[in-house]
C-alpha positions in Angstrom: 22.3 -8.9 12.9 22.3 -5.5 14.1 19.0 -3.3 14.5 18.6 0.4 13.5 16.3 2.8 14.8 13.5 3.7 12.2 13.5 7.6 11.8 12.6 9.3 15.2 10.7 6.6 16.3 11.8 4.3 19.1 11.0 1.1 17.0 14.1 -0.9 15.4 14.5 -2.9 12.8 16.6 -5.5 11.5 19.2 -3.8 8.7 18.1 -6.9 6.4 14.7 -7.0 6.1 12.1 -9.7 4.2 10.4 -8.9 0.7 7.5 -10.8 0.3 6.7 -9.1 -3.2 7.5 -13.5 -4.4 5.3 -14.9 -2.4 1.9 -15.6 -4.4 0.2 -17.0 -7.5 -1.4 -15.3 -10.7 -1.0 -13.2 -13.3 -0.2 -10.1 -10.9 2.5 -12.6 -9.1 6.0 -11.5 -9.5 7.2 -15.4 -7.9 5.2 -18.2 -7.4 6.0 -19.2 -3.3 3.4 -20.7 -1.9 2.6 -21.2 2.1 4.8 -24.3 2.5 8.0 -22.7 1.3 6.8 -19.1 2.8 7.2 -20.9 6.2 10.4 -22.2 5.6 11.9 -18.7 4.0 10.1 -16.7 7.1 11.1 -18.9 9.8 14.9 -19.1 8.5 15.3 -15.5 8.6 14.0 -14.7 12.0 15.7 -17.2 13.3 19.1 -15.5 11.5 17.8 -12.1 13.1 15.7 -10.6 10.9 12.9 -8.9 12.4 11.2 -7.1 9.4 8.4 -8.3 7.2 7.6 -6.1 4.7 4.3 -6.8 2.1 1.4 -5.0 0.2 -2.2 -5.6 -0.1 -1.4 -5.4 -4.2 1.1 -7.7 -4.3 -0.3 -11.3 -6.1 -4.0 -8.9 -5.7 -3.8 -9.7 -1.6 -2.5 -13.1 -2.0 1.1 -12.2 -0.9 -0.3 -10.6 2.7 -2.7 -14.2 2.8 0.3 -16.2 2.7 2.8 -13.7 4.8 -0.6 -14.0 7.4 -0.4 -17.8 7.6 3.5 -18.0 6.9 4.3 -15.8 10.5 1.6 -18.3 12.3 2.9 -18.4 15.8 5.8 -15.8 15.4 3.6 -12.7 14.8 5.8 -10.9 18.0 9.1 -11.4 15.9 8.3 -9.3 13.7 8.2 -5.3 12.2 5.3 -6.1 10.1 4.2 -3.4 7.0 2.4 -3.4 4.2 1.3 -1.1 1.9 -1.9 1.2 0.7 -2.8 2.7 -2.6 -2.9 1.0 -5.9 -6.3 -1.0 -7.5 -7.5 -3.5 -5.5 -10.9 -3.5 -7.0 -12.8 -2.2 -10.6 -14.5 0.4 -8.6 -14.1 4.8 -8.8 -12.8 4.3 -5.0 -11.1 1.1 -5.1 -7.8 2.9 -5.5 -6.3 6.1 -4.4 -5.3 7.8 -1.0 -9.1 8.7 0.0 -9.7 8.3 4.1 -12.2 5.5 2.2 -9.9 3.4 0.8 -6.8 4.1 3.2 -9.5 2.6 6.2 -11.5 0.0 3.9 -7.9 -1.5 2.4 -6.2 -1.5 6.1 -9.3 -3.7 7.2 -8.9 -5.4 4.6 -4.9 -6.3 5.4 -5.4 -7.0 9.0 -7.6 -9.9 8.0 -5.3 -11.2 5.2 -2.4 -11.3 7.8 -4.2 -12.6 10.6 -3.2 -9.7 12.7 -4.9 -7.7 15.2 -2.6 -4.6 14.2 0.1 -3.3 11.5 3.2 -2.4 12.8 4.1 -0.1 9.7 1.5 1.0 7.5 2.7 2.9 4.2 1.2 4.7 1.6 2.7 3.4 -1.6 2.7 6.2 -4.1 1.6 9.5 -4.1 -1.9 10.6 -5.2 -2.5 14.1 -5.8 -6.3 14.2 -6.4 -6.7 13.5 -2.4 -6.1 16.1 -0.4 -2.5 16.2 1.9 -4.6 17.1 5.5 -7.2 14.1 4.6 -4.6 11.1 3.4 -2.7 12.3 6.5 -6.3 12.5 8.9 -6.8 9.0 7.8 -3.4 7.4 8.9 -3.7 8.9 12.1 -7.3 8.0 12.7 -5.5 4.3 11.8 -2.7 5.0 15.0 -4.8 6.7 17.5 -7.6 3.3 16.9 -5.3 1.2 17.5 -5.0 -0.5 13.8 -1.9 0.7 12.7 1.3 1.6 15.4 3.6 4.1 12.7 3.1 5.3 9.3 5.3 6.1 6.3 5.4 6.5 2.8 6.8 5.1 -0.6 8.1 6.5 -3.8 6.9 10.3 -2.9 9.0 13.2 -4.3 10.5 15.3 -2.0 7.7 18.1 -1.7 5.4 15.5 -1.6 7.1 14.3 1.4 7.4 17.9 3.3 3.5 18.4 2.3 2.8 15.2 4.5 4.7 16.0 7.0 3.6 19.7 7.6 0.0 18.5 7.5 1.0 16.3 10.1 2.1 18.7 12.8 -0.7 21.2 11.1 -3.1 18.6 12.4 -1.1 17.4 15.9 -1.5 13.8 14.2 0.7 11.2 13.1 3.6 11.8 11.4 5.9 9.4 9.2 8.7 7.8 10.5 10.1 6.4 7.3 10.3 6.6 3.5 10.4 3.1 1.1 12.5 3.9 -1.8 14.3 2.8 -4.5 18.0 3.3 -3.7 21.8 1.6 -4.7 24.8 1.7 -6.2 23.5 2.3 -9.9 19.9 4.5 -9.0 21.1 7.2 -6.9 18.8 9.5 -7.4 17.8 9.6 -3.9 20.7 11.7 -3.3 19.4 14.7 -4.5 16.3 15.0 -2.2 14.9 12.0 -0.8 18.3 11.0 1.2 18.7 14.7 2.5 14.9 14.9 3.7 15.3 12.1 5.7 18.3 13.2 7.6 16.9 17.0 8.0 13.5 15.9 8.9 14.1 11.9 11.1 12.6 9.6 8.7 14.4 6.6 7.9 14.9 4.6 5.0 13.7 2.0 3.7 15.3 0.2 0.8 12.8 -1.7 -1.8 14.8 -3.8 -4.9 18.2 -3.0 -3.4 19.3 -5.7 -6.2 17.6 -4.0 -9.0 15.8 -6.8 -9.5 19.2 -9.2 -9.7 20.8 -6.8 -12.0 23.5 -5.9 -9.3 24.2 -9.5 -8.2 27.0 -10.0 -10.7 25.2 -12.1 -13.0 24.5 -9.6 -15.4 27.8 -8.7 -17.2 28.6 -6.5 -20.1 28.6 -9.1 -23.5 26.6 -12.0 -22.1 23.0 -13.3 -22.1 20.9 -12.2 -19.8 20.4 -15.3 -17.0 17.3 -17.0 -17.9 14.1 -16.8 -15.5 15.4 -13.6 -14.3 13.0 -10.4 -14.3 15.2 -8.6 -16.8 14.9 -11.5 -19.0 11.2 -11.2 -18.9 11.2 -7.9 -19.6 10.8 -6.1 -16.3 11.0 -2.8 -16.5 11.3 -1.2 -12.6 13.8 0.3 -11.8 14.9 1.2 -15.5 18.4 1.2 -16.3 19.0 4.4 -18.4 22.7 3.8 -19.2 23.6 0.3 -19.8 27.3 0.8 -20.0 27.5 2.9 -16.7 25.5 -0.2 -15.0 27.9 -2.3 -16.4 31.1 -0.4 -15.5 29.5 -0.5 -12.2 29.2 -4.2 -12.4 32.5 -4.5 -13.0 33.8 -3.0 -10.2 31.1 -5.0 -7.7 32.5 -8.1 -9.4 36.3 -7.0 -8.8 35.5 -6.4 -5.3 33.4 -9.3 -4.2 36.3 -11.7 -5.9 38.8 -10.0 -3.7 36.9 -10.3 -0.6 35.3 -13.9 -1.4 31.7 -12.7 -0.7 29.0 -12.7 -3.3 28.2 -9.5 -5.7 24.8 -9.4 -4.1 26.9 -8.9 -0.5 29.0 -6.0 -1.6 25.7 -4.5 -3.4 24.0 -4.4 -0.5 26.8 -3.5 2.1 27.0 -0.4 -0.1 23.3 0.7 0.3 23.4 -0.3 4.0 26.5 2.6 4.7 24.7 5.4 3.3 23.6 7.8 5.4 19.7 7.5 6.5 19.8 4.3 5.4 18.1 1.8 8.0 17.1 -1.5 6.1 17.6 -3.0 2.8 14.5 -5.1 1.7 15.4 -8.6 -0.1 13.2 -10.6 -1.9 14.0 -13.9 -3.3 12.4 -17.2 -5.0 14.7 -19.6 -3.1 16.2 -19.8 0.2 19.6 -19.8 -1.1 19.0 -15.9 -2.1 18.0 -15.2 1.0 20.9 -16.8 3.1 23.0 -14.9 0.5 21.3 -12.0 1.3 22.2 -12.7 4.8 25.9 -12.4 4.4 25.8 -8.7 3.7 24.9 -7.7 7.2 28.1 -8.1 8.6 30.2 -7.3 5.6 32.1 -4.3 6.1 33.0 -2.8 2.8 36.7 -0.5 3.3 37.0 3.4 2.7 38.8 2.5 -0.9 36.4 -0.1 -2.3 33.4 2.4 -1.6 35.0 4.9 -3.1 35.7 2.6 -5.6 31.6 2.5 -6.0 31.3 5.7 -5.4 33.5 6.9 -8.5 32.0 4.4 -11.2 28.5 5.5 -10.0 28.7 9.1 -9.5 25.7 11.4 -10.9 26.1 14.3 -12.5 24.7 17.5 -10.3 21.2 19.1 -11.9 20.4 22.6 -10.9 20.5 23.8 -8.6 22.8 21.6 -6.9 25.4 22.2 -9.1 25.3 26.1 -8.5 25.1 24.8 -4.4 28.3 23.6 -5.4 29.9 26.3 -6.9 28.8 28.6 -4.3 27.1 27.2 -1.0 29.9 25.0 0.4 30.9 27.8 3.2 27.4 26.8 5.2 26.9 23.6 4.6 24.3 21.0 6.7 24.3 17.7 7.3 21.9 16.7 5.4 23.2 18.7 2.3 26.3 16.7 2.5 24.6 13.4 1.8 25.0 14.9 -2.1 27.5 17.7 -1.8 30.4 16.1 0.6 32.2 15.1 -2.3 32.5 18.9 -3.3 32.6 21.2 -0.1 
């Protein structure tokens, strides 16, 4: 397994890390994993190397940290552990939100569902622009400097909102992020256009969250066949959306064509993209059995050649909105780094 740093901090992590998005009960439950099988899944991927746990106090409604709590039992140390702040956790006017109330109330709440004494990564989940930028960013430094919480990051935040966080954070001498969760592969690259390039102009690294698409880019999914039963897309998840079916399925196609050729899974040549892009630290898997998760496995040390990424590359290329495409046209003489992570193809 090999172990990135996250962002500018001095913490790594493993480049696999452990969705726990399955594990819980309900109507809000994506999976059904209960503690028993939560122990098994945990314990087989530390002991493969993987040192991130990732959660959120809304997953199952705070089931999923409850069992992640009793499932790391004994091997709290191994592990990177986050979770997540933001969305409903209650009926109430403040029960949801970025307030310094709910940020502080819902941590509480987490370190007693995961039988921890601190949270090693604490992330606000989506943006909320009813709460002030200096206050969300007070709050999550009032968690650090107490001892609650050791870094901080965020999740699905636009790019400004991103920049707005982090000026507030040297504005204020406090806390700044060291990472971003987002939603990034081979068929949703939109990322590229500011989210990748923020984190290498600004040190934050990324997290990636569904980097299957839900199963979508395991192979299984292929263009003129049912959709595999008890998968999300058969049930009519919706996140991430695919906008252009065909493109996904060209883009199948060649993830199919490639994994055949190497004799590694769909789901290993998936993920092996993701994990070579730049700013990418750790791809998150989820998964109902262990199988999918000793799948998952595999992709750390697959090594995907210059051809069969750019292979990937050309059936999943995006077109380039303003005002990259005038960036194109007439900005490639002074170029950075972190502009190339969309533009290298056309300097």
């Amino acid at each position: 397994m090999e172990y990135r740093l996250l962002g500018r901090s001095g913490l790594k992590v493993s480049t696999i890390g452990m969705g726990t998005m399955t594990f819980g009960r309900g109507k809000d439950a994506v999976g059904s994993v209960g503690v028993k099988e939560a122990r098994r899944q945990v314990d087989m991927m530390i002991d493969h190397g993987v040192n991130l746990v990732d959660t959120a106090n809304v997953y199952s409604a705070g089931r999923s940290e409850e069992i992640t709590g009793a499932a790391l039992k004994g091997r709290r140390d191994d592990v990177v552990l986050a979770t997540k702040v933001r969305f409903g956790m209650g009926s109430g006017p403040n029960d949801r939100g970025l307030s310094r109330h709910h940020i502080i109330t819902q941590c509480e709440a987490s370190l007693q569902r995961l039988r921890t004494d601190w949270i090693d990564l604490y992330q606000v989940h989506q943006w909320d622009g009813q709460t002030p930028i200096d206050e969300i960013m007070a709050a999550l430094d009032y968690l650090v400097s107490s001892g609650m919480v050791r870094y901080v990051g965020c999740s699905n935040w636009s790019g400004w909102h991103i920049m707005k966080g982090l000026a507030a954070a040297e504005r204020l001498g406090g806390a700044r992020f060291v990472s971003q969760q987002i939603h990034y592969t081979v068929e949703a690259r939109e990322a590229e256009y500011e989210l990748v390039p923020i984190s290498l102009s600004e040190g934050l690294g990324i997290l990636v969250w569904s980097p299957l698409a839900g199963g979508l880019l395991t192979g299984k999914f292929r263009r003129g066949k049912k959709t595999p039963t008890g998968t999300r897309h058969e049930k009519g998840w919706g996140e991430p959306p695919i906008r252009d079916w065909e493109r996904a399925y060209d883009i199948i196609e060649v993830i199919v064509d490639i994994a055949r050729a190497r004799k590694v899974s769909g789901a290993q040549v998936s993920l092996a993209w993701t994990l070579g892009r730049p700013a990418v630290t750790s791809v998150i898997v989820g998964g109902r059995s262990m199988e999918q998760f000793k799948d998952s496995l595999g992709a750390a040390e697959l090594q995907l050649t210059a051809e069969e990424r750019q292979r990937l590359d050309d059936a999943s290329k995006l077109p380039l909105l303003y005002p990259y495409w005038h960036q194109a046209m007439t900005a490639t003489d002074r170029l950075s780094e972190a502009d190339l992570a969309l533009l290298a193809p056309y300097a």
